[in-house]
N, C-alpha and C positions, 0 to 999 in steps of 0.2 A: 573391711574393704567396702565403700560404696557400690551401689553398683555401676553409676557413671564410670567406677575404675574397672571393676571384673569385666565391665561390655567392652572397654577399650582393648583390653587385655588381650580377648577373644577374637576380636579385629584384628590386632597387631602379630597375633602366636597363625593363625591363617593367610596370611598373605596376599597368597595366592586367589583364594577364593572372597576374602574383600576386595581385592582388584579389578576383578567380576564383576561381583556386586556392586561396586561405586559407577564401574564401565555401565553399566543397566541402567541406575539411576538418572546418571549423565546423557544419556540417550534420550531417555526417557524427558527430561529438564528441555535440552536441545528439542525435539519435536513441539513439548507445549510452547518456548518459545518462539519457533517457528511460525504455530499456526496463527499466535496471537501473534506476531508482526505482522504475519499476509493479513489478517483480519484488520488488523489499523489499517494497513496499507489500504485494503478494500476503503476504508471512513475515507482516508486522506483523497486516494485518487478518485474516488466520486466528485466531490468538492473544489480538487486542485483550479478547474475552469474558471469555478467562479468566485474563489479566492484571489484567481490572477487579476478579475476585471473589476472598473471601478462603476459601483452605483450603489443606488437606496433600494431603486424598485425594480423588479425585471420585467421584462412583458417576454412570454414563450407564447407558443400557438394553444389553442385551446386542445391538438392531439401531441402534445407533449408527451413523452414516456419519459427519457433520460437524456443524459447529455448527448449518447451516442444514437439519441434517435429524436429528434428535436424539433422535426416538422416548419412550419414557416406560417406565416401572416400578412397581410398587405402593408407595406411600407406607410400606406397614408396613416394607419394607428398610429405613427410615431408622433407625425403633426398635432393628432385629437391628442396624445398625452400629453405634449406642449401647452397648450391652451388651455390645459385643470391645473385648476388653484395651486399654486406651492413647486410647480415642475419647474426646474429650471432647463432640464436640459431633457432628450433622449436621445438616445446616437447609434446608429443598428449597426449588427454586428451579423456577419452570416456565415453558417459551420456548413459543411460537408464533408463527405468521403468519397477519393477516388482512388483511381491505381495509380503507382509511381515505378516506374522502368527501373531496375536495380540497377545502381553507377558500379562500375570497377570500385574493390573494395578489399579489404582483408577481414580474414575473420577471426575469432578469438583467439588463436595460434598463431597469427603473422600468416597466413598463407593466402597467396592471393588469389581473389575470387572473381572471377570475369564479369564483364557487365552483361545483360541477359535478366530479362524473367520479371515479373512483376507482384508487387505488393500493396496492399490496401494501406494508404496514408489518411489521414483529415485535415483540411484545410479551414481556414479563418479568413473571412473575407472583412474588410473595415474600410473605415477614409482613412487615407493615406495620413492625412495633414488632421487630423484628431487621436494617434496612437496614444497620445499624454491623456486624455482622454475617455479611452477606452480601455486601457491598461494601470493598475496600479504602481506607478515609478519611483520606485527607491531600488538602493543598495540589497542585491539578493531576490530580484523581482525581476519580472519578464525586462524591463529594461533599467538601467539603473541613475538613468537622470534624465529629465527632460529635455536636455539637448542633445541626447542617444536617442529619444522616442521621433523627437525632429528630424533626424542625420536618418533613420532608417524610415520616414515618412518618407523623405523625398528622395531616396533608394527605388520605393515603391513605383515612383512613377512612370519609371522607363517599362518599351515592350516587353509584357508575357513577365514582370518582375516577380520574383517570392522572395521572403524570407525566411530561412530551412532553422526549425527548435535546436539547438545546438542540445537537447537533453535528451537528442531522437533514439531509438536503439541505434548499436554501430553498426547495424548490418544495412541501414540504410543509407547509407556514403559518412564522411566528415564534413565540415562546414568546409576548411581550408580546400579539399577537393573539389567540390561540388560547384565553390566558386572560379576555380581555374577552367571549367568546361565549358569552353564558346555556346554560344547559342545557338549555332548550329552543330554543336558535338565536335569531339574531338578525333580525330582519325585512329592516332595513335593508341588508344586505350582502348576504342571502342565506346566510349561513355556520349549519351545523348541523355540529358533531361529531358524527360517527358512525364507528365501529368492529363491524364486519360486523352493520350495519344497524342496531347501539341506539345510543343518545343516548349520548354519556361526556360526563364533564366534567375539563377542564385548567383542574389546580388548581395547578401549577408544573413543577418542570423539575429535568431532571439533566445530566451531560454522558459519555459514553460514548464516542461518535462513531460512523462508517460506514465500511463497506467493500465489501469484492465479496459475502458474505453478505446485505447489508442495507442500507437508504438510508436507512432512518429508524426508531424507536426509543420503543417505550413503558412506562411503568413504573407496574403497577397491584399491589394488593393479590392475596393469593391466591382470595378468595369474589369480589373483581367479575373477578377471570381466569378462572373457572372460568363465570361466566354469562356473558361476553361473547364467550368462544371455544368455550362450547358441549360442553367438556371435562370429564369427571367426574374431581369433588374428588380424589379418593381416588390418582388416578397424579400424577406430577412426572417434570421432565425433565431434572434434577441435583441430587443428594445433595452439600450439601459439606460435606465430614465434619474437623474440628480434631482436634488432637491433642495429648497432654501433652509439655508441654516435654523438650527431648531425644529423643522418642522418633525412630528411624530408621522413615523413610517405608517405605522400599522394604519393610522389615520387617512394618511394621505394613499394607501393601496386601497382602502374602501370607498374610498371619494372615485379615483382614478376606474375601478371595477365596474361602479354605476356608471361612468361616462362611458365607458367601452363599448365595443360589442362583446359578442358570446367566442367571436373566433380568436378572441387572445387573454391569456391568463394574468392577472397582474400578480408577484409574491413576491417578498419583503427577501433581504440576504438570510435571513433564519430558517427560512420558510421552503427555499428552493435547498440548504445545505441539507434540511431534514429530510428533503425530500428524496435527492441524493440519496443521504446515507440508507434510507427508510428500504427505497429499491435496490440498493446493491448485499447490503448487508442482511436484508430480510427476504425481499422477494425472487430472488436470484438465487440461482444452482452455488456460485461461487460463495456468496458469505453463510449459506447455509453448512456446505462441505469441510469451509472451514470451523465452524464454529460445533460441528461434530467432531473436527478430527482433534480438537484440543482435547476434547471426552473421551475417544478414544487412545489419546497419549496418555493423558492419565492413567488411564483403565489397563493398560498396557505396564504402565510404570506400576501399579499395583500389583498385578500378577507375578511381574517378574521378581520384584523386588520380593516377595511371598514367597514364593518358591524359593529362593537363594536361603531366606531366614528359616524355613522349616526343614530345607535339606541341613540345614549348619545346624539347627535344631535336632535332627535326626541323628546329624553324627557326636552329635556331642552328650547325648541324655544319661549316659553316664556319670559327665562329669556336674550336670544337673542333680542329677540323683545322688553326688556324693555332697553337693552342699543342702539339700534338703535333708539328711544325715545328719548332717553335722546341726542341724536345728532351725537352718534360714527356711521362712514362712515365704508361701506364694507368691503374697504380694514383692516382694522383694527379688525372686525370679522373672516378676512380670516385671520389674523395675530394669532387669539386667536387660531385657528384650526389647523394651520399647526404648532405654539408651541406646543401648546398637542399632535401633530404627534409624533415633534423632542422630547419629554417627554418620551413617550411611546417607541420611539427607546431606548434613552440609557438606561432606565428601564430594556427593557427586554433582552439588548445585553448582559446587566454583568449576570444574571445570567445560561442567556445563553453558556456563554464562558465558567462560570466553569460549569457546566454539558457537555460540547463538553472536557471540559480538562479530566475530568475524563472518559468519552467513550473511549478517544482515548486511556487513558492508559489503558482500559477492553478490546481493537480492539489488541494491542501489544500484553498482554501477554496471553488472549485467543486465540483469531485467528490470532494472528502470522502478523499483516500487520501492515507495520513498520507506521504509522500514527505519525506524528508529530505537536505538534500546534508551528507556525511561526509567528512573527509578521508580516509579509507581509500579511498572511493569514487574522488574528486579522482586520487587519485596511479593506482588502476586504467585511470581511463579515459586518464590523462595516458600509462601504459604504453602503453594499447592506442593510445592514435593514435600515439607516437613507433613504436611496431612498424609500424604500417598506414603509415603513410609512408615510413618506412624499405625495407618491404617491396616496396612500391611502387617505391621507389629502384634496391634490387638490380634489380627486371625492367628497369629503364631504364637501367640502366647499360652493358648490353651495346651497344647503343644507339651509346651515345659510344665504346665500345671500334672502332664500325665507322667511322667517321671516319676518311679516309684524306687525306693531305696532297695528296696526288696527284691528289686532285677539285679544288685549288685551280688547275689550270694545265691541265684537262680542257677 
């Protein structure tokens, strides 16, 4: 007999206690693929911004931190980047954060939740009549054709107008609601839009989505962003600047650099995603936390999975000891053990995978992080748990190397 067959064997005559052990495993699989989802997730939702918008070069403020702290510039930059060589365009674009009055709502159970109380949203200020523009527009993109970027232009126009991320959390209204609510609120429900204390009115919708930056998401013209956050006209808080066909980015951000002054940053799309990913994934409590807690699911799936193989080792060294008897060398007990590892892995990778495939889709459409399962991912976590079991293995191997035949007649 193999010992791929005597380890099977041994699985199959316990039951009970592989059950267990595959339950461990599977746990153990489900957490590392969890934290490395949140972890991409982390990459993805850095970037999502300025994925969504269209340009070569961006101009931020020279006190840039992150997306969600983004500082501002003088509008006149945008003109001096017009007039260097190769620009064709720049078109500002202005972020902030303010509070939003919570609309009548339900919440994850159907039950209905009153309007009352408020929450920190971010807003997008733009021209109205340049959405196409300022936005990347195809199919599965904040808008999905150029005569939807127009139709919600000139949406934009009328008083106190936004337009609400249709990919907001649910706890911050729905689209179809939000738009039913007069401008001066509705009696009946209690619901008044408000955006730090004035009236707005949702006049439709885009799709963006959220991440660790932001939960929810508005999209107004440049004159009602500048009255509703209290901001004077004249600063913005991204230049994005096009450029002539063929021209070299990298090129034309060093030409643009020396024109500038010292109060605004010029960087290429590569440059700002790295930048991104650089702060949330490294400099931050959050891609730090997770990128221990993958170490520690491992480490975790090691232990358990160790224990489980040295307790079944424990109980069984008898029957160890009566095939070292019969003549089978070490090596070939260690072969029985680290079979039963590699068992115990793909046991409990598969049902691992689908309880991680279905978090992820409960990670999207609850908390909003874009979590995707990858087959690159797949075959990582499949490495890491054949190692973690395996690994497991070797420490239990010695184990059975102590099995002595001589306990049988003790």
């Amino acid at each position: 007999m193999s010992p791929a067959a005597l380890a099977w064997h041994n699985l199959a005559h316990k039951r009970g206690r592989t059950a267990i052990a595959v339950a461990g495993v599977a746990f153990a699989v489900v957490l590392v693929f969890m934290e490395l989802g949140l972890y991409d997730g982390v990459g993805r939702t850095a970037a999502m911004l300025y994925d969504a918008l269209r340009f070569e070069l961006l101009l931020v403020s020279s006190e840039y931190v992150d997306v969600s702290r983004t500082g501002d510039f003088p509008r006149a930059r945008l003109a001096q980047a017009r007039a260097a060589p190769d620009v064709t365009d720049a078109v500002p674009v202005s972020m902030g954060i303010g509070t939003w009055r919570m609309p009548a709502r339900r919440d994850l159970l159907g039950r209905a939740v009153p309007a009352g109380g408020t929450r920190s949203i971010s807003i997008l200020g733009v021209p109205p009549d340049r959405l196409a523009d300022v936005f990347a527009v195809d199919r599965g993109r904040v808008f999905r054709s150029p005569a939807e970027a127009a139709r919600a232009g000139k949406l934009l126009t009328g008083p106190d107008a936004i337009l609400f991320d249709t990919r907001s959390k649910p706890e911050f209204g729905r689209l179809a609601d939000l738009i039913d609510v007069p401008p001066a609120g509705d009696p009946a429900t209690g619901n008044v839009l408000r955006y730090n204390g004035r009236h707005v009115d949702v006049v439709g919708g885009f799709a963006l989505g959220t991440g660790f930056s932001w939960n929810a998401m508005i999209l107004t013209a440049e004159p009602t962003f500048a009255a509703i956050t209290y901001r004077p006209a004249d600063r913005v808080a991204f230049g994005l600047v096009s450029l002539e066909p063929g021209t070299d980015p990298d090129a034309a951000a060093r030409t643009l650099r020396a024109a500038l002054p010292a109060d605004v940053r010029v960087m290429t799309r590569p440059e700002i995603e790295a930048h991104e990913n650089r702060h949330w994934m490294r400099l931050t409590s959050i891609g730090q936390f997770l990128l221990v807690a993958v170490v520690l699911a491992v480490a975790v799936g090691v232990i358990f999975v160790y224990q489980m193989m040295a307790a079944d080792i424990r109980a069984m060294l008898p029957e160890y000891a009566t095939v070292k008897a019969l003549g089978y060398r070490p090596p070939f007990l260690g072969g029985v053990v680290l079979a039963q590892a590699a068992f115990l892995a793909v046991l409990g990778f598969v049902p691992g995978f689908v309880a991680a495939v279905g978090l992820y889709a409960v990670a999207r459409t609850v908390g909003g992080i874009p979590t995707e399962m990858t087959a690159s991912r797949a075959a990582v976590v499949l490495g890491l748990t054949c190692g973690m079991c395996l690994g497991s293995g070797l420490l239990a191997v010695r184990k059975v190397h102590a099995a002595d035949p001589a306990d049988l007649f003790a």
